[in-house]
C-alpha positions as CSV (number, residue, x, y, z in Angstrom):
1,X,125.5,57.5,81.8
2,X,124.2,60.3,83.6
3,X,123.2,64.3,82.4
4,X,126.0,64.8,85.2
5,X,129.0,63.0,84.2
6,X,131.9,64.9,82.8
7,X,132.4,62.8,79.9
8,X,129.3,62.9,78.4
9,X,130.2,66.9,77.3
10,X,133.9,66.0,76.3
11,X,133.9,65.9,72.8
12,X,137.0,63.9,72.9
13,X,135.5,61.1,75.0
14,X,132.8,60.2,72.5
15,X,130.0,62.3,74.1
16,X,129.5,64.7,71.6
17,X,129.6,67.8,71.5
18,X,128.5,70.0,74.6
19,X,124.9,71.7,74.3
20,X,125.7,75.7,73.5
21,X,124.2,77.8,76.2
22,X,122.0,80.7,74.3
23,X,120.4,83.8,75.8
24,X,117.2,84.6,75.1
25,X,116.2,87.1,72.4
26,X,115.4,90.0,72.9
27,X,113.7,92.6,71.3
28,X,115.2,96.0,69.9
29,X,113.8,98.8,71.6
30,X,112.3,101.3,69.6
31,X,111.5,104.8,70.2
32,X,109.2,107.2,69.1
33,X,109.7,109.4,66.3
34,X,110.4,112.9,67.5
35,X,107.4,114.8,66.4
36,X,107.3,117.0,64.1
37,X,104.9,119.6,65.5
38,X,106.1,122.8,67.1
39,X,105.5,124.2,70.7
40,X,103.4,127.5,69.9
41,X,104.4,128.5,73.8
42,X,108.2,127.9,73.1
43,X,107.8,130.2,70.2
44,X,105.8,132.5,71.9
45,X,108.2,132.6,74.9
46,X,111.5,133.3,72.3
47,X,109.2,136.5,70.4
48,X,108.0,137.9,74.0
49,X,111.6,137.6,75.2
50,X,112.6,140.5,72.9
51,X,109.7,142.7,73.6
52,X,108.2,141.9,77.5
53,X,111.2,140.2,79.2
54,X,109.6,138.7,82.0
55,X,106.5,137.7,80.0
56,X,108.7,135.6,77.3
57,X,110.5,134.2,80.6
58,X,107.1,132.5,81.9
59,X,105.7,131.5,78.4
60,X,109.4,130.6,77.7
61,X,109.9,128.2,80.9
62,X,106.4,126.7,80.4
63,X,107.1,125.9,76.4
64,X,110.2,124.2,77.6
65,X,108.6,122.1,80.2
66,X,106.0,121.0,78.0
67,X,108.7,119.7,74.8
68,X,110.5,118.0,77.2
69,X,107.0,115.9,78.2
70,X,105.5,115.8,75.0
71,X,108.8,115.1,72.7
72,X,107.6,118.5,70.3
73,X,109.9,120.8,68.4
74,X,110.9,124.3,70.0
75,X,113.1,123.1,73.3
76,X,116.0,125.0,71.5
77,X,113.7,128.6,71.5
78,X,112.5,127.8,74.7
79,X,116.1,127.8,75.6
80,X,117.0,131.0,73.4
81,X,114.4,132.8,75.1
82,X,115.1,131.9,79.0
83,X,118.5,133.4,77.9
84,X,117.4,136.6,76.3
85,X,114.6,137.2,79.0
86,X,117.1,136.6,81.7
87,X,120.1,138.5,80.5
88,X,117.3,141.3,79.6
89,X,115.8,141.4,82.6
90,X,119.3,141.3,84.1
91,X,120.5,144.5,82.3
92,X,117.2,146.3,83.2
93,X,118.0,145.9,86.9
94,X,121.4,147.1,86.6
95,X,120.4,150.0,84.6
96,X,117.8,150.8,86.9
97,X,120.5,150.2,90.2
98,X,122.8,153.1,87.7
99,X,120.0,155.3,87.2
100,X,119.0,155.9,90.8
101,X,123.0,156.0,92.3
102,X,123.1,158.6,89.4
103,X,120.7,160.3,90.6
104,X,121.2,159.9,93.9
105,X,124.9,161.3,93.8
106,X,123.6,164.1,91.3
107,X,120.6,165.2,93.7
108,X,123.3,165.2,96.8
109,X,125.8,166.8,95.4
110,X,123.1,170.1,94.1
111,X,121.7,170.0,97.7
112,X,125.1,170.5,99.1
113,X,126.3,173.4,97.2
């Protein structure tokens, strides 16, 4: 009998039983530990956001750029301070824009009278 004929895998036709077909084994990938040292620039970048907004924006960005390569702590200050840099520096430009229309209409209306 051939490898071919039918018969030979029918367990009912005295050819035994047919050969399982298993895949090969592979192994569990395993990743890296996340480590447990801290981004000084992340950190850095969250203090400096509540001092020198645009300051802790930079330091922030770059500390967050650098957990995301490096796998360190800090990616959630990093975040914390892009958001208190940029809602400070946000409210700064505002204040500034009510300051000067202030201003403005204050200066225009005493040169008028």
């Amino acid at each position: 009998m051939s490898q071919n004929d039918p018969m030979m895998n029918n367990p009912y036709m005295g050819g035994g039983a047919p050969t399982p077909q298993y895949t090969p084994y592979q192994q569990p990938q395993y990743y890296p530990a996340p480590s447990s040292k801290w981004n000084a620039m992340s950190i850095a970048g969250f203090v400096c956001s509540f001092f020198f907004s645009l300051i802790g924006l930079v330091l922030s960005i770059i500390g967050y750029s650098q957990t995301k390569k490096t796998g360190e702590r800090g990616g959630d200050f990093a975040i914390a301070g892009i958001i208190i840099s940029a809602v400070s520096i946000a409210l700064s430009v505002l204040a500034c824009i009510l300051v000067f229309v202030l201003f403005g209409t204050v200066f225009t209306a005493a040169v008028l009278q």
